[in-house]
N, C-alpha and C positions, 0 to 999 in steps of 0.2 A: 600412704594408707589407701586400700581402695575403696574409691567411692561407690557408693551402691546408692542408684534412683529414690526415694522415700516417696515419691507421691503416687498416690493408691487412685490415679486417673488411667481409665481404662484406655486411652490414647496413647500414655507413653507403655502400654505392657509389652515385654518383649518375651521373647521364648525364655523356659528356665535352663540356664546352664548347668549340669550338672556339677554340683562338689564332692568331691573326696579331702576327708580331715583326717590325720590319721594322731589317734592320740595315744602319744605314749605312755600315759597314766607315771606310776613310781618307776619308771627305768630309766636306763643309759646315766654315765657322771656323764661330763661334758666333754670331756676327751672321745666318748664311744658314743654322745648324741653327732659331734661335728664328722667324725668318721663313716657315721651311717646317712649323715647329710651328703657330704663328698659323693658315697655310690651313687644314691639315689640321683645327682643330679648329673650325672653322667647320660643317663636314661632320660632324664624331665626338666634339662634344663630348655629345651625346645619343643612346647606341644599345645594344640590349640583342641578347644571344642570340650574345656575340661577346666574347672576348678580347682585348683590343690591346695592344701592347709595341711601344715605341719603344725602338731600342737604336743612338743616338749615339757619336760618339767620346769618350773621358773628357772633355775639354775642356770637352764642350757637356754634360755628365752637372746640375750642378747649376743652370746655366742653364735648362734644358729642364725640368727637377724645378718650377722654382717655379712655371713656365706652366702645368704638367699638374697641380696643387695644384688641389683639387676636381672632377676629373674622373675619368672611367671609367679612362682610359687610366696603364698602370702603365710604369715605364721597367727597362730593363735594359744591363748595362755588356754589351762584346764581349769580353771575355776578361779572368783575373785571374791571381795568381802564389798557391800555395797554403799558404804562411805569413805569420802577422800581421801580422810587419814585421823589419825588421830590414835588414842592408847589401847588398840586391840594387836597386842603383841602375835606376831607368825602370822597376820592377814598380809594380804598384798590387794591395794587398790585400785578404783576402776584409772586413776591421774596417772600413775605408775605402770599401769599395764597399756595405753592409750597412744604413748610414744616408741610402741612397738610393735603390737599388737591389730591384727584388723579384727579378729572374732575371739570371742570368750566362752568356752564351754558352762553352760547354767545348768543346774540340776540332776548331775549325772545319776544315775542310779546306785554308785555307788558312795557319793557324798549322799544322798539321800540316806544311805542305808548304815554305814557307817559314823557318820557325824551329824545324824539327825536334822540334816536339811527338810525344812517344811517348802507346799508349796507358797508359802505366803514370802520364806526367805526366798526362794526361789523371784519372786514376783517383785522383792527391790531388789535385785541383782539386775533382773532385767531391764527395769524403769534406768539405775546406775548407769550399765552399759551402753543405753540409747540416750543418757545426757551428755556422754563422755564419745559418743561416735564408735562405739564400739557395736561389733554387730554377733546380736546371741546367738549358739546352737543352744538349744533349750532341749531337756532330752528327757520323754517320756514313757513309758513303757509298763508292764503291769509284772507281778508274778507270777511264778508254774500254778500257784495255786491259784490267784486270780482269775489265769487263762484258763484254767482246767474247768471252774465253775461257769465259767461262759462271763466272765464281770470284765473283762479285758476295756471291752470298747465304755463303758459306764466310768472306770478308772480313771482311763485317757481323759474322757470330758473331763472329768474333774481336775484333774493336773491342768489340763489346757485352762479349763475357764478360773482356775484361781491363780494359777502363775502369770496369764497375760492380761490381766484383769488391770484394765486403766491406761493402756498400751492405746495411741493412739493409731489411727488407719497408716499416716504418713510414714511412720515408725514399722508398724508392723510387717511391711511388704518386703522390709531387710532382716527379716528374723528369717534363722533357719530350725527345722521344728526336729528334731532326732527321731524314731522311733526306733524305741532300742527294748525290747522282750527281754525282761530282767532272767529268764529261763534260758536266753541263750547266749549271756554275755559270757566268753569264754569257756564256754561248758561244749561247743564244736557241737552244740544242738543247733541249727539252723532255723529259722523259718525258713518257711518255702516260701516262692514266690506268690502264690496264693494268697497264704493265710497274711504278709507283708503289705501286697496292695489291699487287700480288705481293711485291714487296720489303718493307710495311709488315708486312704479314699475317707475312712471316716475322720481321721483326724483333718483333711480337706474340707470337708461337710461342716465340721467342728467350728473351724475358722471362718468361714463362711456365715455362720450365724452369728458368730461374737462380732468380725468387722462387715465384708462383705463378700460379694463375689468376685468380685474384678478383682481387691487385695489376696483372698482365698489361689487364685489362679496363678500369681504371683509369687506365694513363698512355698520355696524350696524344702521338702521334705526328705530327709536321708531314714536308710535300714540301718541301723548296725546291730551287732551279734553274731560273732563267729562268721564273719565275712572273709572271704577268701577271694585269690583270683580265679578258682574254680565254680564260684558261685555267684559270684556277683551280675552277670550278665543277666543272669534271671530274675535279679531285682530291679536292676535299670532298665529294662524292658517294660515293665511294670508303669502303666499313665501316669501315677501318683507318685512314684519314687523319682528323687531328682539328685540321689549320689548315695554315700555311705559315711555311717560315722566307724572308721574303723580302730579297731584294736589291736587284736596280740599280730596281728597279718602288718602291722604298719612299722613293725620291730623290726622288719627284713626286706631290705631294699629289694631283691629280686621281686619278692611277691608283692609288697606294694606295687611297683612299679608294671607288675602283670597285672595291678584290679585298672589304675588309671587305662594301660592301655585297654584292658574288656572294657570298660565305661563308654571311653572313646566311640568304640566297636560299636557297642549295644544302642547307645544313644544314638547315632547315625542309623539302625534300623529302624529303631522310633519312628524319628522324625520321615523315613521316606513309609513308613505305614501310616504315617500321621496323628501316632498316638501323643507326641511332645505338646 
């Protein structure tokens, strides 16, 4: 499993790495999740300066585990229920996901949207995840009509301060925060990198008042939304963007395989401008 630093001392802070997660939501059986593992790691089973997360349907979770066995690349589940077990029939737990698993996708937009996840469920998911060692993407974002009204960044606080609500500092510095525009999940509407780092930078800001600065500085913020390897440079460019939670682009080993290498790319101009 990887281990990731917990303590929010501004002595051990080190650069943020960028991650790439790429989640396959309802696709691939298991037969065409391990065939798209195979390409992909043709390409990724050697590369430094980059994060990768594969995050399959459960189905393919242990499948996909034995492929990635000596490689870079770490897997993570799409969502979990936030007690250990017991009679909530079709849940899968944080004890069950924990022996495979290093990250857990929390609050996706579309479990929000479809199966009526609050941010309060959201917020024992999280608590669940960090007593089990499991390390959240937490995924935020607003609607077309939210953003159209100007209510986008009002949203976000809210989801943030009720979902990590109780989160303590040491904990919080291994969460990853998503920012995902419910307007352009799949829809090949893009943010730009603008309107991306504005939203990130606030949700920066955000964290920074709930824990502090030093933990603030520390966790990793991904764009996702209709992320491509044609676009992505212009997000990881971006001070506040620290990778991408990706979608329908993570279905196609070529093109996944072209954002990590832009990543690579983009985050090496960062750091010699000295925006990392």
């Amino acid at each position: 499993m990887v281990q990731i630093n917990r303590s929010g001392s501004s002595q051990e802070k080190e650069p943020r790495t960028p991650i790439i997660a790429g989640n396959w939501k309802m696709n691939k059986t298991v037969g065409e999740a391990l065939s798209l593992v195979d390409i992909i790691l043709e390409d990724l089973d050697a590369f430094e300066g980059v994060e990768i997360v594969l995050v399959p349907p459960f189905i393919a979770l242990y499948p996909v585990l034995e492929l990635l066995e000596d490689t870079n690349i770490r897997l993570g589940a799409q969502n979990m229920y936030h007690q250990e077990s017991g009679a909530y029939t079709g849940e899968v737990s944080p004890l069950m996901l924990r022996e495979i698993c290093d990250y857990v996708i929390i609050g996706h937009s579309e479990r929000r949207a479809y199966f009526g996840e609050t941010d309060e469920m959201v917020n024992l998911k999280v608590k669940a995840a960090f007593r089990h060692d499991l390390n959240p993407i937490v995924a935020v974002g607003e609607s077309l009509a939210q953003h159209e009204a100007g209510h986008a960044k009002a949203h976000i606080t809210s989801q943030l301060e009720n979902g990590l609500k109780g989160i303590s500092e040491a904990d919080a510095v291994s969460l990853i925060i998503a920012y995902e525009p419910i307007w352009a999940i799949g829809t090949g509407r893009a943010a730009n990198g603008a309107i991306a780092q504005e939203i990130c930078a606030h949700i920066r800001q955000t964290l920074a008042r709930l824990f502090s600065s030093d933990v603030a500085a520390q966790i990793r913020i991904q764009y996702g939304g209709s992320v491509t390897g044609d676009n992505i440079a212009e997000y990881i460019r971006q001070p506040d963007i620290d990778g991408a939670l990706v979608g329908g682009a993570s279905l196609k080993a070529e093109e996944f395989v072209k954002i990590v290498d832009r990543t690579i790319e983009a985050d090496f101009q960062k750091q010699k401008t000295g925006l990392r």
